[in-house]
N, C-alpha and C positions, 0 to 999 in steps of 0.2 A: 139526177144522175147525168155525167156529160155523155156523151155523142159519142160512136165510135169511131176509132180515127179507122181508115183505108188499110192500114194493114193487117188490123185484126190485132192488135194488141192494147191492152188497155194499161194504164199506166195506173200506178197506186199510188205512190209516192215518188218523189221526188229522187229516189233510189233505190226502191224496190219493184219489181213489176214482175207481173201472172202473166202467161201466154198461156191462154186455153188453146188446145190442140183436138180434142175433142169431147164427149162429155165425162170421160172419164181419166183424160191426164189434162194435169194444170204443173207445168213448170212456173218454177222462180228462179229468176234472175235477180242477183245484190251485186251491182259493179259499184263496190264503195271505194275512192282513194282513200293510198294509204295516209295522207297528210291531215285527214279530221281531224279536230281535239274531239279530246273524252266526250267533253259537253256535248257538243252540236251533233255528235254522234248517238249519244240516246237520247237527246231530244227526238233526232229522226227517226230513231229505230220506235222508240215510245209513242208516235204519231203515224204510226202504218196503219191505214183504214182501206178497204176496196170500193174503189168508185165503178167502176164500169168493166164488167168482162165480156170479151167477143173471143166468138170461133175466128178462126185463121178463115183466111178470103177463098182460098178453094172450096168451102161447103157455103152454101145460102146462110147468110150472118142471120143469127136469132139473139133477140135480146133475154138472158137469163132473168129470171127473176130475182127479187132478193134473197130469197129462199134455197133457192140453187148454189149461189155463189157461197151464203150460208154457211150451208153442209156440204159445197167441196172446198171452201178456208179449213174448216174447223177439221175433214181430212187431209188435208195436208197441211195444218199447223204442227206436227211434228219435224216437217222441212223446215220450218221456219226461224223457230227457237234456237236450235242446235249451228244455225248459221251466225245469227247474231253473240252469240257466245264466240264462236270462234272468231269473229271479228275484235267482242272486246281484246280474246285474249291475246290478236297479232296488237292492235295500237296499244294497250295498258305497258309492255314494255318500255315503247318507247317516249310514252308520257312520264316514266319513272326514270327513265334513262336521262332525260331532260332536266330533271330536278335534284338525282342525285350528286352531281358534285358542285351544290352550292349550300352553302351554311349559314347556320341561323345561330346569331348571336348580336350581342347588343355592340358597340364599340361605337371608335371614334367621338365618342361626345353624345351619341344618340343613342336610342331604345334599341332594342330585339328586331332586326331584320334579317330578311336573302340576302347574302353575300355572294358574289359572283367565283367561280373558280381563277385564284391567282389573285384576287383582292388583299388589299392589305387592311389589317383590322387592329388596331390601337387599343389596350382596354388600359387604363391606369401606367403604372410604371415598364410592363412588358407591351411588347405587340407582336402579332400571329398575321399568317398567309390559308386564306381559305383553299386546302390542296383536297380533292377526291370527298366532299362531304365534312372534312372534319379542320379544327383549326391549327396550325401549325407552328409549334413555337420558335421565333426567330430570332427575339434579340429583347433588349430591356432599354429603357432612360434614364441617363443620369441624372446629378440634380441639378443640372442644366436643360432638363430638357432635351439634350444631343441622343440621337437612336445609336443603339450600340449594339452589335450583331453577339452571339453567343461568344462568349471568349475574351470579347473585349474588357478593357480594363478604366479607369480612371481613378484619379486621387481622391477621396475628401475626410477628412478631420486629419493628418496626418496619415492614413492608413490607404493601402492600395485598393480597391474593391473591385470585384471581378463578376461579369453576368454570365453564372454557370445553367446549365439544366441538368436536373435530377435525375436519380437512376430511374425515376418514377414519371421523369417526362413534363416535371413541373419547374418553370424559369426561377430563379433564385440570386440575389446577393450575396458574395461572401467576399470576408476579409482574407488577402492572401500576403500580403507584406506591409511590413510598418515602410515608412517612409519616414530617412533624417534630414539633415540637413543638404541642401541642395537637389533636393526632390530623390535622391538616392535610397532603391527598397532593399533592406533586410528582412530576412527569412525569418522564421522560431530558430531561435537558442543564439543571433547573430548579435553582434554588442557596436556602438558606436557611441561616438561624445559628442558632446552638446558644440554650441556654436563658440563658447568661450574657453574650452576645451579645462572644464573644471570639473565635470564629473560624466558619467557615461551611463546610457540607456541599454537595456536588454527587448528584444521582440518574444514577447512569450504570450501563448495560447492559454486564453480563457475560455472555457467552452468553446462554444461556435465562430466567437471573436477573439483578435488578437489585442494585446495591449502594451503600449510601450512602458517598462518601469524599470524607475531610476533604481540600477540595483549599486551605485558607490562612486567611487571620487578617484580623479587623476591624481597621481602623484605629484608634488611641489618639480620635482625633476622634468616632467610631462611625457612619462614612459609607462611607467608601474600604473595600476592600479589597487584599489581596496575597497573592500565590501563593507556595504553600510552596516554600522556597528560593529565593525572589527576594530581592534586596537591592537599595536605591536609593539611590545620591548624594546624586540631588537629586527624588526619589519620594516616593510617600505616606508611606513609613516613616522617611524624613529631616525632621527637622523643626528649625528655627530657634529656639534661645532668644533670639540676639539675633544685634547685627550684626557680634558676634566669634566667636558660638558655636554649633555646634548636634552635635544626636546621632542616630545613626543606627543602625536597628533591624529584623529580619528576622525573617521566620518559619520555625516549623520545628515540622515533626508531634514531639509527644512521644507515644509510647504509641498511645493511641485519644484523643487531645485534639492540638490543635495549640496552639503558644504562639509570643509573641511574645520574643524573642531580641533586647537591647541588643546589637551589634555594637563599637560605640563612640562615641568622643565626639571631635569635630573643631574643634581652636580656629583660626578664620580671622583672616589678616592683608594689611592692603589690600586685601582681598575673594577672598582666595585661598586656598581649604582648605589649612591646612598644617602643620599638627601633630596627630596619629592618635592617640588615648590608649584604651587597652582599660577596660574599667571597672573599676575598684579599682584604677586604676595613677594614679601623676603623676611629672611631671617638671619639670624647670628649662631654660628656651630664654632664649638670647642673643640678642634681636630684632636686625634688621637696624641698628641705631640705637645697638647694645651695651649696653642695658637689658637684665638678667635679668628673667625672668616664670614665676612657679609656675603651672603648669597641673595640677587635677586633673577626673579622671572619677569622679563619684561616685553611689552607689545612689539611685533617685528613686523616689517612686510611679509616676513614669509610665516608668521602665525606668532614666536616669542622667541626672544634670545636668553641665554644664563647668562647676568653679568656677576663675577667675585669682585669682591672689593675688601678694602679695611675694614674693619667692624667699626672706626673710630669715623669712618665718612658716610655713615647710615646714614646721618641725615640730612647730604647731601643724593649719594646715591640713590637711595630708598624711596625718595619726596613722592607722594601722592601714591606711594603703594601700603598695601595693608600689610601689618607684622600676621607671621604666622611662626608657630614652635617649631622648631627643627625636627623633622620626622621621615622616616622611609615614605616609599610611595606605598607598604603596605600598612603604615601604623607605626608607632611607637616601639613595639615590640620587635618588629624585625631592626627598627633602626639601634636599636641596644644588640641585639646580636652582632649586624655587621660590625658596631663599632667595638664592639667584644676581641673580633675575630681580627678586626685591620688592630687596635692592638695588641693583642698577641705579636700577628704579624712583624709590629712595628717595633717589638720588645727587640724581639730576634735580630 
């Protein structure tokens, strides 16, 4: 046991100390700072033992035995317990106060750590700010790599792509305009033409994404347009060379382009469409009047011309095309009606 110090008090620990007053009151004294961690604080609290108890110097100092000290700890261990709790429960706050607003997550390239409050934390294509414990979503990477804050936009495949976040608070990609020619975005339902201004694209919603499709063809004029697989009689893609002849032309997707498709070449009489010629074909018609007339449908810049001619310079005019019967554009059948009806007409 050590020695009594001069004023009559003995020390126990390093932070806790008995002042015997006399043999029947023993104060305790705990001046613990508040600044301990958890740890080093029940280590101490864990390591209270009594070394040596003395009366205060006004009575003749006697040395207790162990026995005494004993059974007056073990009466006043009730004191003791109930201080030590109320000690954890002032520091455990602020041991928790210390820890809560940092976050545990894996990023930047590395494993599951403490993130500090206001870190920034990289995981894959998004990246998050460690705010109040939790992680915060803040923007995404394009495929460049460039950070892109919520709202931002960039191009790639033709299409505008946008880093939204969900109503559920989760970061996301989405398609919000096609993009044509000259980096220029279109909406859904918005239409533009290509770079050669020969047929034109639609911006239309496929599910979740958008898709540019070629829905038809500029007109020869470069006004009008037409819808792939339409064809017109008497529509933008029919067009008049004169007041006997005209040719007629449709569209139609090739590939990833759309083109414009000659259909054929129509020679009118008395203002009646009535002879259907395919292109590279001609033929020889007996007009209502018993005139022969060579009719050919021939290759043009702008898709095929109707040239007439003698029936006697067929095989000048005609050279390298194919003979074909003289017929309506619906068949045989209507072509005997009209020529039924042109003469009649022609009686009169």
């Amino acid at each position: 046991m050590n020695k009594l110090n001069g004023n009559g008090v003995n020390r126990i620990t390093r932070w806790f100390q008995i002042v015997v007053r006399d043999e029947m009151d023993i104060q305790i004294v705990s001046p613990i700072p508040s600044f301990l961690s958890l740890s080093y604080c029940l280590q101490s609290l864990l390591s209270i033992h009594v070394v040596t108890v003395s009366l205060p110097s006004s009575r003749p100092s006697r040395l207790l035995s162990i026995n005494e000290v004993d059974e007056r700890r073990n009466r006043h261990s009730s004191l003791l317990f109930p201080s030590m709790i109320y000690l954890l429960l002032l520091i455990l706050p602020l041991i928790v106060s210390s820890q809560s607003n940092r976050c545990w997550s894996s990023g930047n390239g590395g494993s599951a750590r403490w993130w500090n409050e206001g870190e920034r934390i990289d995981r894959g294509r998004y990246w998050y700010e460690c705010r109040r414990g939790e992680l915060l979503p803040k923007g995404c990477f394009n495929d460049r790599q460039q950070r892109l804050s919520i709202g931002d936009n960039f191009i790639q495949d033709d299409y505008e792509v946008t880093c939204e976040l969900t109503s559920q608070g989760f970061l996301k990609f989405k398609q919000t305009a096609c993009v044509g020619p000259s980096g220029r975005r279109f909406g859904v339902g918005e239409t533009w033409n290509d770079d050669t201004n020969t047929y034109y694209y639609e911006c239309k919603a496929d599910g979740s994404y958008l898709r540019a499709s070629i829905e038809g063809c500029i007109h020869h004029d470069k006004r009008g347009k037409v819808k792939i697989g339409e064809r017109y009689d008497q529509g933008e893609y029919t067009y008049v060379q004169d007041s006997v002849s005209k040719v007629e032309q449709s569209c139609h997707l090739d590939g990833e382009q759309a083109k414009i498709i000659t259909e054929g070449c129509i020679y009118r009489y008395n203002g009646f469409d009535t002879i259907w010629l395919t292109p590279n074909t001609y033929t020889i018609w007996n007009k209502p009047d018993g005139k022969p007339i060579g009719l050919a449908c021939k290759p043009a810049s702008n898709g095929a011309i109707l040239v007439t001619f003698e029936a006697d310079q067929a095989s000048f005019q005609a050279s390298g095309l194919k003979y074909d019967s003289p017929r309506g554009k619906y068949g045989m059948d209507r072509l005997w009606i009209l020529h039924y009806y042109i003469q009649i007409t022609y009686d009169r």
